[in-house]
VONURO-145298 format. One line per 4 residues: number of its first residue (from 1); their letters; for each residue x, y, z of C-alpha. Coordinates in nm, 3 decimals, m for minus. Layout:
// VONURO-145298
NUM	A	X,Y,Z  ...
// end
This chain:
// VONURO-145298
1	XXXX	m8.845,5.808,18.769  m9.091,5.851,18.494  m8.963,5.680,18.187  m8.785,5.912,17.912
5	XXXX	m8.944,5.917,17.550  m8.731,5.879,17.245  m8.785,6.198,17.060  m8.888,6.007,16.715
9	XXXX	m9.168,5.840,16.931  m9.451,6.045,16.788  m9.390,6.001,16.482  m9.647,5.740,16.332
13	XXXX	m9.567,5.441,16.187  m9.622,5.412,15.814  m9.948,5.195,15.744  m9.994,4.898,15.556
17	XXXX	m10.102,5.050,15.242  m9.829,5.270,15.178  m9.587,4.949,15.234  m9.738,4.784,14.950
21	XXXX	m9.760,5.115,14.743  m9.376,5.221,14.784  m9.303,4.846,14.759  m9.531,4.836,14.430
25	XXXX	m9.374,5.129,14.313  m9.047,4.999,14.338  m9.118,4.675,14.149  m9.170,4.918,13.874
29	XXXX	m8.911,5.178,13.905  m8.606,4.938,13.972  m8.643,4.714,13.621  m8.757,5.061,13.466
33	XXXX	m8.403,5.229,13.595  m8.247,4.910,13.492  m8.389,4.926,13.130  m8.284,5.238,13.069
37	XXXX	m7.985,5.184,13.243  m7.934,4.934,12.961  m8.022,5.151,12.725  m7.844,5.427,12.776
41	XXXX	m7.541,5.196,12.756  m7.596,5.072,12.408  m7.694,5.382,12.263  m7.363,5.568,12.413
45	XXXX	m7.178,5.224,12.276  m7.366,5.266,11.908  m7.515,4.931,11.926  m7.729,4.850,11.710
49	XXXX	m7.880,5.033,11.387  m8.038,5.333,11.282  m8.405,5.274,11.165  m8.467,5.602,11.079
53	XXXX	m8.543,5.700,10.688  m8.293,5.911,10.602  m7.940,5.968,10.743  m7.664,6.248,10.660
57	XXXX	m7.452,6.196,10.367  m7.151,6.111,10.402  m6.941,6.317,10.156  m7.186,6.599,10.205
61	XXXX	m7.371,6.730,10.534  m7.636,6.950,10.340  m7.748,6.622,10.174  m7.953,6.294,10.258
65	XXXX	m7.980,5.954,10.183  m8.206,5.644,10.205  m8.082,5.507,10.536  m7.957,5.118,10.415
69	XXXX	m8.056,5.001,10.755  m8.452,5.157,10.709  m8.563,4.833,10.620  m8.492,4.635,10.924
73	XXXX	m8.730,4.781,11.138  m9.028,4.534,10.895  m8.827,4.203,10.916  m8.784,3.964,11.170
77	XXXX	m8.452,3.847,11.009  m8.266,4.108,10.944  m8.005,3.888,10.766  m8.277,3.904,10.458
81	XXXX	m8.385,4.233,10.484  m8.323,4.449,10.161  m8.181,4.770,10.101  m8.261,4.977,9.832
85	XXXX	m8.107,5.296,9.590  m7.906,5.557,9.723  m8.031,5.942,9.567  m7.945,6.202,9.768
89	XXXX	m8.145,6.530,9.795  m8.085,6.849,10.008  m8.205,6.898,10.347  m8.330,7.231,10.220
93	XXXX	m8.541,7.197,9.974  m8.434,7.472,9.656  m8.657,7.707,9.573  m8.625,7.554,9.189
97	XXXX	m8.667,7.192,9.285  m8.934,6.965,9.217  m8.929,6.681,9.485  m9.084,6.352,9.412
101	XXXX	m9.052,6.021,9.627  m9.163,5.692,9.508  m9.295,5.410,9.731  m9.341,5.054,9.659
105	XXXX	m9.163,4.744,9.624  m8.974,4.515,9.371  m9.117,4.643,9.076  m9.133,5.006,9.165
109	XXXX	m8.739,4.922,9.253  m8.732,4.810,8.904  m8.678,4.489,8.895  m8.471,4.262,8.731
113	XXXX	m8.317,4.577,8.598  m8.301,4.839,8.857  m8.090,5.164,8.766  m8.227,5.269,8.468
117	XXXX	m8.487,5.014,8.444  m8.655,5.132,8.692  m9.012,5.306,8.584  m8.897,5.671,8.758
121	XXXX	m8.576,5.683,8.598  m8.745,5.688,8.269  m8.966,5.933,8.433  m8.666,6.151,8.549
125	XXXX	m8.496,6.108,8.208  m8.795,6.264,8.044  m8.845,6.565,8.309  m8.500,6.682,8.290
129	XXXX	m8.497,6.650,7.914  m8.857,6.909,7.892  m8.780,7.096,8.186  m8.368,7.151,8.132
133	XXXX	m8.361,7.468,8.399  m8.552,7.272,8.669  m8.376,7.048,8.959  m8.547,6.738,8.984
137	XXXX	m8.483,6.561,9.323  m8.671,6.208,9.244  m8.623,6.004,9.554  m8.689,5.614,9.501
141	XXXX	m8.786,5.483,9.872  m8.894,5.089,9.729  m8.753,4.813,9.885  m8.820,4.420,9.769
145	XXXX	m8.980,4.181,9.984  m9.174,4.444,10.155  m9.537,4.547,10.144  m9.823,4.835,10.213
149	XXXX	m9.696,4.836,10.584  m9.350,4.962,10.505  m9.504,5.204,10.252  m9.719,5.311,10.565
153	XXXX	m9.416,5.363,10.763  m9.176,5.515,10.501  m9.497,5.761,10.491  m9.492,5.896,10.804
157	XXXX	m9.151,6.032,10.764  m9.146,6.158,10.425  m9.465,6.399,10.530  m9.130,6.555,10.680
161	XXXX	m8.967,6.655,10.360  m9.173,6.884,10.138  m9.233,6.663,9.890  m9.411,6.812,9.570
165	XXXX	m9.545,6.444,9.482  m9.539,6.145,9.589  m9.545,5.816,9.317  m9.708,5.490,9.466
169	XXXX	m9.704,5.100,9.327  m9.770,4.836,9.552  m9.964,4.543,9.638  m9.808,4.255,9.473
173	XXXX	m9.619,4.136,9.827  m9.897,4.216,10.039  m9.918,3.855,10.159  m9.610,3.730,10.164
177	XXXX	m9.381,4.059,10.194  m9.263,4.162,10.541  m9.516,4.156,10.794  m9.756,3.979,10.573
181	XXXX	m10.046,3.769,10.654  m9.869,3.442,10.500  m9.512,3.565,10.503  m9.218,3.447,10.751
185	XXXX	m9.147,3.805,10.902  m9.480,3.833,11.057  m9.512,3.939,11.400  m9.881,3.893,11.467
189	XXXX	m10.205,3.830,11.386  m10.324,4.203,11.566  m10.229,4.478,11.364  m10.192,4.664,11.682
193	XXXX	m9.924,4.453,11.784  m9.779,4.466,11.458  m9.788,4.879,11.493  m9.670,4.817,11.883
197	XXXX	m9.359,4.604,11.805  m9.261,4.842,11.501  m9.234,5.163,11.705  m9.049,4.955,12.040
201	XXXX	m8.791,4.848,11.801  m8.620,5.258,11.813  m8.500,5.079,12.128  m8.175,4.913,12.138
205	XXXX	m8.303,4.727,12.406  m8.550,4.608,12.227  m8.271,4.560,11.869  m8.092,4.360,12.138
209	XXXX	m8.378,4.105,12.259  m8.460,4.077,11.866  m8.111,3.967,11.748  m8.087,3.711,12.004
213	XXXX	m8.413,3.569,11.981  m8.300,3.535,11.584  m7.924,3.409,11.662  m8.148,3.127,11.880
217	XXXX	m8.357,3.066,11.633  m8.127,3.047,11.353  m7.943,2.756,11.564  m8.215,2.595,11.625
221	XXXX	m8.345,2.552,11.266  m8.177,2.482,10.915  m8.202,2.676,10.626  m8.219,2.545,10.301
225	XXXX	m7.919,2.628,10.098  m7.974,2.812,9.763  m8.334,2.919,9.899  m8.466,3.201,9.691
229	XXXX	m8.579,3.491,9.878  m8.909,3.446,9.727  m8.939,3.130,9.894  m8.751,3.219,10.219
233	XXXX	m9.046,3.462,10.275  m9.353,3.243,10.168  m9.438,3.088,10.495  m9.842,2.960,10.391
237	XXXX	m9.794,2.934,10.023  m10.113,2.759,9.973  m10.384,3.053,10.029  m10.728,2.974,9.897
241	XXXX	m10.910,3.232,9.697  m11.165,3.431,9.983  m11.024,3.225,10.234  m10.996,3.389,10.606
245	XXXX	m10.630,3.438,10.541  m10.692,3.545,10.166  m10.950,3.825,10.358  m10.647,3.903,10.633
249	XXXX	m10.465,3.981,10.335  m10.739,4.188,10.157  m10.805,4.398,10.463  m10.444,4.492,10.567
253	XXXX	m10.385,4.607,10.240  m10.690,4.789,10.221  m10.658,4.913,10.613  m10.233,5.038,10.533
257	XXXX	m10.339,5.214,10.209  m10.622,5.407,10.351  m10.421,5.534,10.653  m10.167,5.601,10.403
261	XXXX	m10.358,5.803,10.209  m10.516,5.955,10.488  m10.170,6.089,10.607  m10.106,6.269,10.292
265	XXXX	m10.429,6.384,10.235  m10.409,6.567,10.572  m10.051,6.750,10.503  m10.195,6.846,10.125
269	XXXX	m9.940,6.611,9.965  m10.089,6.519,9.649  m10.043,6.108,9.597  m10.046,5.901,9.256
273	XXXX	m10.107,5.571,9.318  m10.103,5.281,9.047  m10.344,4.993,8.994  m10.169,4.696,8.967
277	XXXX	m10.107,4.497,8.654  m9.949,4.121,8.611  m9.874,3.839,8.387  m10.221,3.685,8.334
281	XXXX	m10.197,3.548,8.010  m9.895,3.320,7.965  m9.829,3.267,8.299  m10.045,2.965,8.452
285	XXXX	m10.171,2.907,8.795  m9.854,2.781,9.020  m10.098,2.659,9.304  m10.455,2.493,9.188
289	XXXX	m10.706,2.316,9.391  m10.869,2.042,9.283  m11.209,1.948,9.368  m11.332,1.736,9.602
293	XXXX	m11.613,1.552,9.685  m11.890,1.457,9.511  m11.807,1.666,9.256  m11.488,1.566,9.199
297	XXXX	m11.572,1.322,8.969  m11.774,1.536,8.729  m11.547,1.808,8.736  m11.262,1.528,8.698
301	XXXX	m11.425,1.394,8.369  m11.520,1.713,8.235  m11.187,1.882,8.289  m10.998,1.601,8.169
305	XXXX	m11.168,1.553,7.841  m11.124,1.927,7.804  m10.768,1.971,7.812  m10.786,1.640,7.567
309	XXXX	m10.999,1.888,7.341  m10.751,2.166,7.370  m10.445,1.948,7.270  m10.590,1.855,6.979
313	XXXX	m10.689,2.225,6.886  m11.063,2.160,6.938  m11.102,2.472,7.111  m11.527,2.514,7.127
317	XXXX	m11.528,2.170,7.205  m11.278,2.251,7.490  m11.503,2.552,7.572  m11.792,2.358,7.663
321	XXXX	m11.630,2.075,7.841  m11.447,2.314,8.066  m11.741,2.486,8.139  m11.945,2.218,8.216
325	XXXX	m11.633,2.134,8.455  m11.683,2.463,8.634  m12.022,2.387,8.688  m11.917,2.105,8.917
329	XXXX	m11.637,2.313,9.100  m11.554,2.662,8.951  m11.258,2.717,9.206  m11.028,2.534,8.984
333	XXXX	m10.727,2.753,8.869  m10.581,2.575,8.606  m10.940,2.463,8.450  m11.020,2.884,8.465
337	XXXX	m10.666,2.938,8.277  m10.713,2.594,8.027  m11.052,2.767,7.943  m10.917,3.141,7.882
341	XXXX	m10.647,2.956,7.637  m10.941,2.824,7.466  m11.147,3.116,7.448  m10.828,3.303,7.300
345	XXXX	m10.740,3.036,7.049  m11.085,3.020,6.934  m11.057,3.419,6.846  m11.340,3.530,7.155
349	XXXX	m11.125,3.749,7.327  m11.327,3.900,7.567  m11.441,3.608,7.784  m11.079,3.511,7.710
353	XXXX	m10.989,3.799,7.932  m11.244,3.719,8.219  m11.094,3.389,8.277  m10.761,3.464,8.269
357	XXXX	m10.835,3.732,8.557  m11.006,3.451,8.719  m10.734,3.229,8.705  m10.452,3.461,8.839
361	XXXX	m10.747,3.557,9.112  m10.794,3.130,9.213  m10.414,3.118,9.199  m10.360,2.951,9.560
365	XXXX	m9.949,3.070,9.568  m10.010,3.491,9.606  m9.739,3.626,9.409  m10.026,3.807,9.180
369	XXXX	m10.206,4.048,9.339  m10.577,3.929,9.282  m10.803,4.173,9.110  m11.003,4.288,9.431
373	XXXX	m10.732,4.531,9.517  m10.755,4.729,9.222  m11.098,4.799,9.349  m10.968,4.883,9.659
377	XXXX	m10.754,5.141,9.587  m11.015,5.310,9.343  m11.289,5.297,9.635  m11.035,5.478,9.880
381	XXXX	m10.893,5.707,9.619  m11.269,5.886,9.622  m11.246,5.945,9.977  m10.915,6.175,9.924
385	XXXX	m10.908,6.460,9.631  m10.537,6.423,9.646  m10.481,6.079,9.570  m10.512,5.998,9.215
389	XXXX	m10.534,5.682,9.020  m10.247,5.606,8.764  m10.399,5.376,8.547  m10.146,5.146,8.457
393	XXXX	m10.331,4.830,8.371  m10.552,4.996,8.076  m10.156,5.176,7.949  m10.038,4.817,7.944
397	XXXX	m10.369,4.651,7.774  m10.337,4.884,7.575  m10.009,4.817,7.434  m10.119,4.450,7.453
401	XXXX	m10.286,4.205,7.163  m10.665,4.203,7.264  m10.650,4.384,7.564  m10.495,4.090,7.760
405	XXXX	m10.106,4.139,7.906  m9.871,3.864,7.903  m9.513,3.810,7.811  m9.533,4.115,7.570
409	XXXX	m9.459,4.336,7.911  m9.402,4.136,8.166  m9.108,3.909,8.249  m9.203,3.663,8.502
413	XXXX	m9.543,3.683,8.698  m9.561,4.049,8.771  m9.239,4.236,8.665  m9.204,4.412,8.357
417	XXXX	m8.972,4.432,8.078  m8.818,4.772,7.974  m9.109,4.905,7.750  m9.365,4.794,8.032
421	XXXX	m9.102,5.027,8.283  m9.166,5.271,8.003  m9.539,5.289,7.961  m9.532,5.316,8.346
425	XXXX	m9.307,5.608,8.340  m9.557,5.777,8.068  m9.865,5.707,8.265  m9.751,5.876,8.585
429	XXXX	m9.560,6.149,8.343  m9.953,6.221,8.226  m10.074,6.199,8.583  m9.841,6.424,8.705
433	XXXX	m9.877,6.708,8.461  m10.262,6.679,8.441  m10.313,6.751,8.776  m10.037,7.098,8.708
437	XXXX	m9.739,6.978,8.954  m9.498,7.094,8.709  m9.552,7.379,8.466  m9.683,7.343,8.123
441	XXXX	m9.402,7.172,7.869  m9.321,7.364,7.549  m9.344,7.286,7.200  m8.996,7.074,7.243
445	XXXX	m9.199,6.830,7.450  m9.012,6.469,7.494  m9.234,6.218,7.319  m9.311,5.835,7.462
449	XXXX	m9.173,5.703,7.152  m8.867,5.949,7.179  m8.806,5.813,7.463  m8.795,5.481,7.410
453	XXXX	m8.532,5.570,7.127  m8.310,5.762,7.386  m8.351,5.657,7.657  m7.949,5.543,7.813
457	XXXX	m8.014,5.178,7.859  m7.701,4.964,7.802  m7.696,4.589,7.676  m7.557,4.474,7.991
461	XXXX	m7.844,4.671,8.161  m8.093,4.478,7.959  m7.866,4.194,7.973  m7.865,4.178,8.334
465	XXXX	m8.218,4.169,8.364  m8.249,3.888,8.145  m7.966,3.688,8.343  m8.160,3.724,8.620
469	XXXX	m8.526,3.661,8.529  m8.351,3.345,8.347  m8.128,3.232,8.709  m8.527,3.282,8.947
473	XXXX	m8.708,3.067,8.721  m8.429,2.736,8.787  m8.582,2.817,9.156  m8.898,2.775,9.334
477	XXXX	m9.177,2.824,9.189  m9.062,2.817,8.848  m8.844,2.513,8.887  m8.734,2.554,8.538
481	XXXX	m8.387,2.375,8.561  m8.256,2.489,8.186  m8.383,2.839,8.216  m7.996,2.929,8.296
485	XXXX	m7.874,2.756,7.949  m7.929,3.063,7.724  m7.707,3.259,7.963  m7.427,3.389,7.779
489	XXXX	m7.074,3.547,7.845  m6.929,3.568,7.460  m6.924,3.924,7.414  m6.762,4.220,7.636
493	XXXX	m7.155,4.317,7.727  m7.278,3.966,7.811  m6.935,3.904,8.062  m7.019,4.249,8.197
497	XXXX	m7.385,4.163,8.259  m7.297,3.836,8.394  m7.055,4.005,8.686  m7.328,4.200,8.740
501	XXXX	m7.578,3.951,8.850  m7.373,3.618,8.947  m7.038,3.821,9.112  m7.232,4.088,9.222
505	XXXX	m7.016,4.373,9.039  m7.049,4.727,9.136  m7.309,4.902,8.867  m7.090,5.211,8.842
509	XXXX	m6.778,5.014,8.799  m6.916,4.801,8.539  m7.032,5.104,8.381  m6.713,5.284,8.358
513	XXXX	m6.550,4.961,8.234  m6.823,4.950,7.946  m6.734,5.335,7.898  m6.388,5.287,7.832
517	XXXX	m6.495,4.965,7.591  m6.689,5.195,7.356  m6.426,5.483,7.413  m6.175,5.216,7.249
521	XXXX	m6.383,5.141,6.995  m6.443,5.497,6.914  m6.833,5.419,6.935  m6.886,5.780,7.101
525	XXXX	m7.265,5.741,7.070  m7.264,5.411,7.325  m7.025,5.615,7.522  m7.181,5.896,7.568
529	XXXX	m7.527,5.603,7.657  m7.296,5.524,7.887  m7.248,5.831,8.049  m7.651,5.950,8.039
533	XXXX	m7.695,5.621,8.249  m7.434,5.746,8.526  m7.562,6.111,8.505  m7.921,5.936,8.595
537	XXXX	m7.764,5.767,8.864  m7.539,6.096,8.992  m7.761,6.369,8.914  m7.573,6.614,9.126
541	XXXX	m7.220,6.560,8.951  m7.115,6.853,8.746  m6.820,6.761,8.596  m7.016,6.418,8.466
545	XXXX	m7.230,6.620,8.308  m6.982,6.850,8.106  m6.816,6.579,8.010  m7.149,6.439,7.821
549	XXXX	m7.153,6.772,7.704  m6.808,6.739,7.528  m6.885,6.436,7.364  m7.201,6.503,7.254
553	XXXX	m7.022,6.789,7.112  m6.770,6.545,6.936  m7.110,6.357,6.822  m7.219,6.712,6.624
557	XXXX	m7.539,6.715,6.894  m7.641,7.066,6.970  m7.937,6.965,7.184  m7.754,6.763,7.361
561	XXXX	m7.431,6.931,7.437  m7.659,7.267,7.499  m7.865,7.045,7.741  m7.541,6.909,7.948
565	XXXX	m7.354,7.233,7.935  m7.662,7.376,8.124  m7.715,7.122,8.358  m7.325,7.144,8.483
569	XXXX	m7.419,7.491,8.516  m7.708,7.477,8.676  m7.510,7.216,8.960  m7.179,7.436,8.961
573	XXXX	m7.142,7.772,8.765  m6.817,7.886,8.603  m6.717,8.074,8.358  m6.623,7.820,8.109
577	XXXX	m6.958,7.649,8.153  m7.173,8.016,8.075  m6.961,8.077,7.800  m6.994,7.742,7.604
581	XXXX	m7.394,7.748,7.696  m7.433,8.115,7.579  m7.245,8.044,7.271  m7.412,7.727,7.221
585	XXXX	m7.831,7.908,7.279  m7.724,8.151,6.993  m7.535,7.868,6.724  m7.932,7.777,6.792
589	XXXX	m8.072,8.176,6.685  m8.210,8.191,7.108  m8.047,8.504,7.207  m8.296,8.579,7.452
593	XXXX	m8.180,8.250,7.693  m7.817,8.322,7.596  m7.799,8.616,7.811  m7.837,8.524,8.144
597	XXXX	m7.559,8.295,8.056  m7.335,8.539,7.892  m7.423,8.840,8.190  m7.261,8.558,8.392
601	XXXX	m6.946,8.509,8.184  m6.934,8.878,8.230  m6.903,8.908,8.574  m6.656,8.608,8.574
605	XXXX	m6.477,8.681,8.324  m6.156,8.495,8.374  m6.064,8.482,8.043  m6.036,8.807,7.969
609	XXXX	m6.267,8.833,7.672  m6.405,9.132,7.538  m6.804,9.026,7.607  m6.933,9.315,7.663
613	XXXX	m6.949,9.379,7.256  m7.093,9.041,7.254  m7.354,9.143,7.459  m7.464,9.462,7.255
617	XXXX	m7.445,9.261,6.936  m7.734,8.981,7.137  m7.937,9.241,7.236  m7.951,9.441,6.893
621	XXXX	m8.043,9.059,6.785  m8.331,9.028,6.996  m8.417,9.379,6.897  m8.464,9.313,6.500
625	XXXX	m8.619,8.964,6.592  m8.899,9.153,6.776  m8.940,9.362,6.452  m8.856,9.075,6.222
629	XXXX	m9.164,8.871,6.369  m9.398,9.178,6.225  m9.281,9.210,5.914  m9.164,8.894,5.827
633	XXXX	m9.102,9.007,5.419  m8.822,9.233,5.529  m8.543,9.138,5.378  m8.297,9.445,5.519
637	XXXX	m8.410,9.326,5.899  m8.311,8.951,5.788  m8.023,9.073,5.630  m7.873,9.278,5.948
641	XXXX	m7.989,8.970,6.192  m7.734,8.744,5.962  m7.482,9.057,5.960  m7.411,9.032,6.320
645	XXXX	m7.452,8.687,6.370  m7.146,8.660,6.106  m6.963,8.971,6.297  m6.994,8.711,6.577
649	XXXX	m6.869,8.440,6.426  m7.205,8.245,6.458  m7.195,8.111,6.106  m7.500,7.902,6.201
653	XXXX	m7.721,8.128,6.257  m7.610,8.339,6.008  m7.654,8.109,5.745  m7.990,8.071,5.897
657	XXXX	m8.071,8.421,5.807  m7.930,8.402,5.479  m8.173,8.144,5.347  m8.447,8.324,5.491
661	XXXX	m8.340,8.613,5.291  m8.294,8.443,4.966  m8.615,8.274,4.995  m8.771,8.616,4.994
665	XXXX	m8.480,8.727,4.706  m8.227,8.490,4.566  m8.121,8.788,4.394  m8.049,9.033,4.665
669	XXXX	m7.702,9.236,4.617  m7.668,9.223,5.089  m7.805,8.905,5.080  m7.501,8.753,4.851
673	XXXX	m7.249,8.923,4.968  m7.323,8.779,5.287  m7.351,8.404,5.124  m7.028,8.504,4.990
677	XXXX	m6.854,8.625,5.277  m6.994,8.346,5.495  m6.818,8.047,5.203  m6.499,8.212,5.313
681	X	m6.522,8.186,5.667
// end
């Protein structure tokens, strides 16, 4: 019998090269399923953090926030990455909001200060103060320890969130900040790897392999207890001046900014960007290299018999003999910085200048910026018509002796006091309204010396600032080991300050503490400081708001109170609110910006109040003004505008009126009978 096939008999048998490809395949698809396997399972168990910008707020959904955990997609160790301020703005932009965000690090934080330190706080004080019926949603994205590659990354998401501006100062960290060429949380030498890594890290997976590489790590090494984080995140402190790493440095700077300025450029975002400015006067080199050589010895003898010179105030003898030393070896810090000092002493300021650059430039620890990057960002900022250059430097020279900034504005190598976070604020305040983002300011225009008068900085602010510029230089590199002496905690504002930087004390709490100090004391005016500082810091509370209102009332301060009254307003309208603010605009003879105010109180009125006679009275006000302003010698018009003003009870006003009137006729029968009338009241 013929042998019976097996019906899958024809079928062929799969060749050898489709083995290997479904076997290949498989090598790839099994550890693929398996990885996302994995990470499916940590996302659904929340593991992890959130690295994206922003996140929901949590006592309001229609608001964001500064995500704290932004940062720790740039550092390695995420046990030292920083967080930064928390100012919430709507996820729908207002149609009557400005919107600016600020990028940058330590001092565009504002630094030792922060709060109301900071540079745009200033900057929002001011706005708010000249443009009282605009929101201002100022957004401060900086972050110490970082650099120009988390301002690159911050920028690609804020594109996302129509800002009207966006404020830039950085450069300072670029070496040693996260990711940078010397620093401890680098990642690589290839910024393509660098770039790689940062977007894998949106993977839990790849949170997951991070944190234990770092829990190894951190086991297998010990940290130095006490370690600043300035010297936690210097990994090569010695960089020589136009050394390969120096030029690493120079070109990811200059490679980050132009990308980020690219990015704006293309979604018509205009950018102001700040040179950088430091402490090149009184600060000397912290790193110098000597020579070597054969010309050690010359520069040796010459440099030594220099700084001889200079001790004994022999400063053009000092002049020569450190030059001749820089003709052996002109890579000298310290013999650059000796011979500025000289220069300087000896009255010839601008070589003085030169050399001091110089010096900061040889400086082998990078905590200055050198001068090369100021060039940097002017070159780029020609390649973009909306980036523009905020000079800062030439604000602060020129607030300096000679042209040469030191201690004057700056605190410690880079970061500057108050005033300097003041002339900052007033540089990018011109900036901003020479290239027309906001509309033009009226004759009531806040001043830069008005604001340094008002602006809500409390002693314990200050305070704090000093405490802790005075605790970093007892570390590395200052190693200053009685700069803590002159700390004090005698007074209620130096024991607050203290909390604030050595028990790390909530701000706000300290603040209300310091509130209810001056409340005892009945010092209303530092109170109601007090309470401006907070209103910075909470710009969307109403009620704080009202209540500066009600003391600035108690302080006899129109301006103020009228300013406050409309801001609570503005954030959450009732009736109470309109009426003080509409009674407030005509106490000041403004009728015309009382009525929106009062048509308000009219439709609300929960009080009862017969407005609507109010409202006829305003309007035959504005009515006579109109007239008034063409025939300024008539005394009947003046006379009726203080006749209703009185009928009003606006005795203000009215007696505004009335010395118009007698200017024109001290003798006028109307005119007093109304001065009398007005005595009785």
């Amino acid at each position: 019998m013929p042998e019976k096939k097996n019906k899958y008999s024809s079928l062929k048998e799969p060749s050898r090269k489709k083995i290997i490809l479904f076997k290949g395949i498989s090598i790839i698809l099994v550890p693929l399923i398996i990885l996302c396997l994995i990470e499916f399972g940590l996302r659904l168990f929340h593991y992890g953090n959130k690295l994206q910008l922003f996140v929901k707020y949590k006592d309001n959904a229609d608001y964001l926030v500064f995500n704290p955990d932004a940062s720790k997609r740039y550092f390695t160790n995420r046990d030292i990455a920083t967080t930064g301020n928390s100012e919430i703005f709507k996820k729908k932009k207002d149609n009557n909001t400005i919107r600016l965000f600020i990028l940058g690090e330590s001092t565009t934080i504002g630094y030792p200060y922060y709060h109301n330190g900071s540079f745009h706080r200033w900057l929002q004080y001011r706005l708010t103060h000249d443009y009282p019926d605009k929101n201002f949603e100022i957004i401060n994205l900086s972050l110490t320890a970082v650099n120009s590659y988390t301002v690159l990354g911050f920028a690609k998401e804020v594109v996302n969130y129509e800002p009207d501006a966006v404020l830039i100062y950085t450069g300072h960290n670029e070496f040693y900040g996260a990711l940078g060429a010397a620093s401890t949380q680098n990642i690589s030498s290839s910024r393509f790897m660098i770039n790689l890594i940062l977007g894998l890290r949106n993977f839990k997976i790849v949170q997951l392999i991070s944190n234990v590489f770092t829990t190894i790590s951190s086991s297998t090494s010990v940290t130095q207890s006490g370690e600043s984080r300035m010297q936690l995140m210097a990994a090569k402190q010695q960089i020589p001046y136009q050394s390969d790493l120096y030029k690493k440095g120079v070109d990811q700077f200059e490679t980050n900014m132009d990308a980020v300025f690219s990015l704006f450029s293309q979604h018509r975002i205009p950018v102001f960007v700040s040179n950088l400015v430091s402490n090149d006067k009184d600060l000397k080199p912290f790193i110098s290299f000597d020579a070597d050589g054969k010309k050690s010895a010359g520069f040796n003898e010459n440099y030594q018999s220099g700084l001889s010179a200079l001790n004994a105030k022999d400063y053009s003898t000092a002049i020569s003999l450190f030059n001749a030393a820089n003709k052996y070896y002109n890579k000298s810090a310290n013999c650059n910085y000796y011979l500025a000092q000289s220069y300087f002493s000896e009255g010839d300021f601008p070589p003085a200048k030169i050399f001091f650059a110089k010096a900061s430039d040889l400086d082998g620890l990078r905590f200055r910026a050198p001068q090369e990057f100021n060039t940097i960002l002017l070159k780029l900022s020609r390649n973009y018509p909306e980036v523009h250059i905020v000079d800062t430097k030439a604000a602060f020279e020129s607030f300096s002796g000679h042209q040469i900034t030191g201690n004057n504005l700056i605190v410690d190598h880079v970061h500057p006091n108050l005033k300097g976070y003041a002339i900052m604020s007033d540089v990018f305040y011109k900036a901003i309204n020479k290239a027309h983002i906001l509309p033009a300011v009226g004759s009531d225009e806040m001043s830069f010396y008005r604001l340094l008068n008002e602006m809500p900085v409390t002693k314990p602010d200050s305070l704090a600032g000093l405490y802790r510029i005075l605790n970093l230089k007892t570390h590395w590199p200052y190693n200053e080991p009685h700069a803590a002496d002159s700390i004090k905690t005698e007074t209620e504002e130096q024991s607050l300050a203290y909390n604030l930087v050595f028990k790390k004390a909530v701000w706000s709490d300290t603040m209300g503490e310091l509130y209810t100090y001056y409340i005892n004391k009945n010092d209303y005016k530092q109170a109601r400081n007090v309470l401006e500082g907070l209103a910075l810091e909470y710009p969307r509370d109403a009620d704080l708001a009202e209540k500066i209102a009600m003391l600035s009332g108690v302080l006899k301060n129109d301006t103020s109170t009228l300013l406050y009254f409309r801001r609570a307003f503005n954030i959450s309208p009732t009736f109470e609110r309109a009426r003080y603010t509409f009674v407030l605009f005509l106490k000041l003879d403004e009728p015309e910006k009382a009525l929106p105010y009062l048509d308000y109180a009219i439709a609300n009125n929960s009080a009862g109040l017969n407005l609507e006679a109010v409202k006829t009275a305003v309007n035959d006000v504005i009515q006579l003004k109109k007239i008034y302003a063409a025939d300024t010698t008539n005394i009947d018009l003046v006379n009726k505008v203080a006749a209703i003003y009185l009928q009003m009870g606006n005795k203000d006003a009215a007696l505004k009126y009335i010395n118009k009137a007698e200017k024109l006729n001290n003798k006028n029968q109307n005119t007093q009978q109304l001065l009398a009338e007005i005595k009785t009241k």
